[in-house]
N, C-alpha and C positions, 0 to 999 in steps of 0.2 A: 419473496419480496413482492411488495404491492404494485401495482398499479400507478405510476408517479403523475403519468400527462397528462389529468387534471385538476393534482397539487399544485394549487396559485401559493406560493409565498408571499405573504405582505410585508411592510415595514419591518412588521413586528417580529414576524417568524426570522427574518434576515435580520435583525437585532437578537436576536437568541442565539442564533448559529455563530454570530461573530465571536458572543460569549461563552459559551459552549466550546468552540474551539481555539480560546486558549483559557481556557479552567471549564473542565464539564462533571468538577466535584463540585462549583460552588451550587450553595441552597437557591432552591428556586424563589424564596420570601426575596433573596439578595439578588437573583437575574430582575424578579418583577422591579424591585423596585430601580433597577437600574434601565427599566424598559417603558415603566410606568402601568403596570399589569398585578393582578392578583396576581400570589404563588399558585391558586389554583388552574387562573388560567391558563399559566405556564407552563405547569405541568403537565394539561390536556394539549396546549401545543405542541411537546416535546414527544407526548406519547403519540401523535399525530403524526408527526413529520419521521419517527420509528417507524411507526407501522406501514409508513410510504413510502417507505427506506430511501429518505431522503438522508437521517441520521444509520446510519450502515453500521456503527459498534462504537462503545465506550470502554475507550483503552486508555493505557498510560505511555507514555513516550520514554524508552528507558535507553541510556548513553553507551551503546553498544558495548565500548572500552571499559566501561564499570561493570559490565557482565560478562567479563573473559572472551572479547569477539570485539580485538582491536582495531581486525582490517576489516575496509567495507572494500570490494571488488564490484567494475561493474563490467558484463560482459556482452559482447555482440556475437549471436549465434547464429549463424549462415547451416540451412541445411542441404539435402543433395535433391528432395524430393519434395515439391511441396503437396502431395495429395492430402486430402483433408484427413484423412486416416492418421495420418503421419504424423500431421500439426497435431492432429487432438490428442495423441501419446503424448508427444513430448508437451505440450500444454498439461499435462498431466502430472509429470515426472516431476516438470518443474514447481508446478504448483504443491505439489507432495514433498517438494526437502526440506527440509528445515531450515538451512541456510540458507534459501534464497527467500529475500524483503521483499521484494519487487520482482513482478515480471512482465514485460508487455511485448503483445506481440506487434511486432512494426512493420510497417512497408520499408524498402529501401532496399538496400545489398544486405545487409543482416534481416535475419526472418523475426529475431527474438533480441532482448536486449534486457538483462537482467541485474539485479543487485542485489549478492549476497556479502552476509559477515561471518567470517571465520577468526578462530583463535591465530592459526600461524598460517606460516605459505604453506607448509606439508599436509596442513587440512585444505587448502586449497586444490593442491596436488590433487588428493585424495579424491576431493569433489570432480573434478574434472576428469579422473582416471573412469570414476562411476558413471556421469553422464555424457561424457562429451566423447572419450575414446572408445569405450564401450559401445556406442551407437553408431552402428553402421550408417545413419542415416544424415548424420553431423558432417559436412563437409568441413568446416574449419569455426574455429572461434577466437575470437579477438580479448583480451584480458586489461584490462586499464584498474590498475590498484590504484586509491586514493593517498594522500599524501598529508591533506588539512582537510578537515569536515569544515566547510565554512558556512553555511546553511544545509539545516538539512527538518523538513516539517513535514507537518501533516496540513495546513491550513487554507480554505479557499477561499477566494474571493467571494463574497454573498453580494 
């Protein structure tokens, strides 16, 4: 990833991103003109703010429940050890499942606080029998299953 601290965004670059995140298939002739910019220049903006990795990936947002992975799970992981060794495993492990969305590491009483989607709770089980009883180093984990997705985005603020 580049170099960001002396990418200034102007107006115009934060009017692209607004567009871009929520439709980043529309044509760039149709961002310009909703920005008042050539398509070319757009494009060199875009390729711009990629290579600054201010823009990080172009994905598609897909409804978990429409992909056999009904439950989103979000969990708090309290470990026994915080030596930096330790964290960077399990910063590891977790970044490596496939089930888990989200992972960040937090201050507070929890070290880690993560969000994955599973098909059933027995996949849940299963996940947890792998990382969390499995590791000596896991002191306890906290499980909070959601109930209603009532937001749920990718979108910031520009």
């Amino acid at each position: 990833m580049a170099d960001t601290s002396h990418l200034v965004l102007d107006s115009f670059d934060r009017a692209i991103l607004e567009i871009l995140q929520r439709d980043n298939s529309m044509p760039h002739r149709a961002i310009g003109a909703a920005v008042n910019l050539s398509a070319p220049t757009v494009q060199r903006r875009i390729r711009r703010m990629e290579a600054a990795g201010v823009i990080v990936a172009n994905v598609a947002m897909l409804d978990p429940a429409k992909v056999g992975r009904p439950l989103t799970i979000f969990v708090e992981v309290e470990l026994e050890s915080e030596k930096s060794a330790l964290i960077d495993a399990m910063k590891r492990r977790l970044a490596n499942a496939p089930e888990v969305q989200q992972c960040y590491y937090v201050t507070g009483e929890a070290d880690f606080v993560i969000v994955l989607t599973v098909p059933t709770m027995a996949d849940y089980e299963a996940f947890t029998r792998k990382m969390f009883f499995a590791d000596n180093n896991v002191r306890r984990f906290r499980t909070f299953v959601t109930m209603d997705r009532v937001k749920a985005g990718s979108t910031i603020p520009v």
